[in-house]
N, C-alpha and C positions, 0 to 999 in steps of 0.2 A: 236207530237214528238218534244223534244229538248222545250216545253215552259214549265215555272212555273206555270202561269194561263191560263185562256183564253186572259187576257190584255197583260199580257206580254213574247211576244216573245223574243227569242234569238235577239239580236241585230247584223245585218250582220257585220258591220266593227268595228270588236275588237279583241284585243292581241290574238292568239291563247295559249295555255298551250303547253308546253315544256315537252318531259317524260324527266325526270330523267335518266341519264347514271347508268345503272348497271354495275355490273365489273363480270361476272361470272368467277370461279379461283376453281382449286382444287391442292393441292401438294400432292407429296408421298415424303415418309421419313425413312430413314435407324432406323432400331431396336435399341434399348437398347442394350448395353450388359452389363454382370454382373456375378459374381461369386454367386452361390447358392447351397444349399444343398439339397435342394428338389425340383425336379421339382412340385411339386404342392404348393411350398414357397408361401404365399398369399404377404408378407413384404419383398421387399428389403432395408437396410438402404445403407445412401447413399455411405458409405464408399464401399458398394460391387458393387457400379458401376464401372464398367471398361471406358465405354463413353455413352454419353450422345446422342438423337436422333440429326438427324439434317436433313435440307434438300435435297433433292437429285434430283427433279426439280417439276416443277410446269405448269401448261397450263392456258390458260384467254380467254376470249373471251368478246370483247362490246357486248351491247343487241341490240347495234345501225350499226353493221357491220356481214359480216361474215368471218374475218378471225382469226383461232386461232390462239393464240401467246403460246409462251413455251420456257422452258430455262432449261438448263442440268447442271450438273457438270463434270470436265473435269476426268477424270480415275484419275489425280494426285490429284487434287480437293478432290474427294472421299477417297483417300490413308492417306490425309491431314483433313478430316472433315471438311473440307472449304466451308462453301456455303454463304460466302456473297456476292459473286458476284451475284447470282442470288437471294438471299432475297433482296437484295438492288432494282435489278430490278423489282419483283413482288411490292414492297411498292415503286415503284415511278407511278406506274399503278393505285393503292391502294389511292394514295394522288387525283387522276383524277378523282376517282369515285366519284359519288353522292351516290350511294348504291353499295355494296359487296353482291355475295350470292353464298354461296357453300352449300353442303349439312353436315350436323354438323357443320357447320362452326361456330359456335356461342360455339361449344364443343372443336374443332379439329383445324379446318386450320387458323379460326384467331389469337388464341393465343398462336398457336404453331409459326405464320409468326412472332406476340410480338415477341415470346421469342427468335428467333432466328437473330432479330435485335438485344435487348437487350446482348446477348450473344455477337456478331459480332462487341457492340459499334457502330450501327449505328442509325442514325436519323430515332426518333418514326414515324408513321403514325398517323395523327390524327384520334380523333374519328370519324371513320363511321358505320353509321348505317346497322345492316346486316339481311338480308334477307334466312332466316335457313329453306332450303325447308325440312328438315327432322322434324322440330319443328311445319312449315306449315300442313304438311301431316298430324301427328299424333294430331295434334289440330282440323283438318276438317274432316278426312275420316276414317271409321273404315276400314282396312285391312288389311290381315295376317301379312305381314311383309311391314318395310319402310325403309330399304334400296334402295340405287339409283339402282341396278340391279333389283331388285324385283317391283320397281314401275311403271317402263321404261317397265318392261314384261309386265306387267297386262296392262298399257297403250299402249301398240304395238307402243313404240318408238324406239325401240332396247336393247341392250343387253351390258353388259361391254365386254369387253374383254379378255377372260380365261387365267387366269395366279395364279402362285401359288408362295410360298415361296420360292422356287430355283433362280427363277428370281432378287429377291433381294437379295441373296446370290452372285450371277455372276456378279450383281453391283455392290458388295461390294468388288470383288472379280478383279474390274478395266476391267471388260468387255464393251466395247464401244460398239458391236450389243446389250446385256442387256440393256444398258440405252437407246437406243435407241427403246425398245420395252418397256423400262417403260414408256419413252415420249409420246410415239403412245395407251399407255393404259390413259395415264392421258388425255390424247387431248382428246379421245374418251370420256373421265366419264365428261369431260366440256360440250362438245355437245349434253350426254344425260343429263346432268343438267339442260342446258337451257331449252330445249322439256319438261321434268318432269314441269319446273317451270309454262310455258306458257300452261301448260294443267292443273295444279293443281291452277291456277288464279282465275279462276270463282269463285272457291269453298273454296277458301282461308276464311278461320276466321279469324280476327284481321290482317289483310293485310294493312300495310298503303298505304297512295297514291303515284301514281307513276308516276306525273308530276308537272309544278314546276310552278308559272309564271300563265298568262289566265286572261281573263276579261268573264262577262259573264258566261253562264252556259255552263257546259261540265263535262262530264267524268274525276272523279277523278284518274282513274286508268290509261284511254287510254288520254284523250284527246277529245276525240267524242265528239259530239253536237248530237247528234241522239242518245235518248233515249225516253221510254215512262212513264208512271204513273202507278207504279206497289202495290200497296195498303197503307199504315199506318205503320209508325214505333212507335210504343206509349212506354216512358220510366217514369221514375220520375219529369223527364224533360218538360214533354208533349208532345204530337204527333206530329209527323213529316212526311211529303212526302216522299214516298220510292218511285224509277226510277229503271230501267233496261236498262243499257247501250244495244242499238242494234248493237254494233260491233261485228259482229261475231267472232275476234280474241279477245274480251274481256270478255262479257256478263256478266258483274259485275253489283252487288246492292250498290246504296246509297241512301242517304239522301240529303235532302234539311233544312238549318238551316238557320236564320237568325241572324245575329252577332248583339251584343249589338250597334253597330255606325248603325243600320238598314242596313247592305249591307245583300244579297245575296250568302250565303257560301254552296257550293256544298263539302258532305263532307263523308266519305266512310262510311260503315253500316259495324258494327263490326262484 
């Protein structure tokens, strides 16, 4: 376990690898409204917007802590469509991360969190890379549905929490228990986000790595040194060592490559 060959061991004293700070975040967001003539209209142009979506709060949590964070709008806020005070704070979180990952996020919450900068006039977020457990899911596992409620069931993580469209009417509507039961819905869908993500890891297709930094050989994902020799990766390329991280909270495949300067690159199996 944890060698290349029989000659060469892992070497004890060397840099360990660093995981990468994830930012788990999900936000909810006040509806569209709009003047239409048919409720089954497929097109609204834009002149029959009445306003536009916006934020209405958001939850986070590090991969490297456990405490959720979360940020609301004020009842006048809401009255106002005002939400850069709390876009501004979800993107000062956003700028710390190494990686972002919500579920559509790559559909939904990142470039709704753009556009409600942009709107706001406030300082972009650079690009970060994102980690789209819904894009994950439906790239590695065939199952009925892959919504974050529907995934979290069939995994026995839990469950969202039941709420329906009256809820965001009662926000809209400058209820401070409502948004306070949005916050408590949205904190909840972060914590089953994360659970979905670190159970759907193993099985990830086209997962990149999740640590930063490292000498020597180790787990691109966790960081581990404890791995075994798990058969042949053979491409265009030519064949390569396949490993089995033995981390039990990881148990990911990679490869072993050798870089054109001759070093030693431990590097994820697509």
């Amino acid at each position: 376990m944890g060698e290349l060959s029989g000659a060469e061991s892992v070497p004890l004293m060397v840099a360990d690898p660093q995981p990468l700070r994830i930012l788990f975040f999900d936000i909810e967001t006040a509806p569209m409204r709009a003047y239409i003539w048919s409720p089954k209209q497929d097109y609204i142009p834009h002149n029959q917007v009445i306003s536009d979506s916006f934020m209405l709060c958001w939850a986070a949590k590090w991969n490297d802590g456990s405490k959720v964070m979360s940020a609301k709008l004020t009842p006048e806020e809401v009255a106002e469509a005002d939400d850069s005070r709390i876009a501004a704070a979800l993107a000062d979180l956003v700028r710390e991360a190494d990686l972002v990952c919500a579920h559509n996020g790559d559909r939904f919450d990142v470039p709704r969190l753009n556009a409600r900068l942009l709107m706001n006039g406030l300082e972009p977020v650079p690009p970060v890379e994102s980690l789209d457990t819904l894009k994950l899911a439906k790239k590695s596992i065939g199952v009925a549905h892959y919504n974050l409620d529907a995934l979290a069931r069939a995994l026995g993580l839990g469950t969202k929490i039941k709420t329906d469209f009256d809820l965001w009417l009662k926000v809209l509507e400058g209820s401070e228990v409502a948004m306070q039961q949005m916050t408590r819905y949205c904190r909840n869908d972060v914590v089953l986000l994360e659970k979905v993500f670190e159970r759907l890891r193993p099985y990830a297709r086209g997962l990149r790595r999740l640590t930063g930094g490292g000498e020597g050989a180790f787990c691109p994902y966790c960081g581990s040194r404890e791995f075994e020799r798990r058969g042949t990766r053979h491409n265009s390329a030519g064949s390569q060592q396949r490993f089995h991280c033995l981390n039990d909270e990881c148990g990911r495949y990679f490869h072993h490559k050798t870089s054109d300067a001759g070093k030693r690159e431990m590097r994820p199996t697509p």
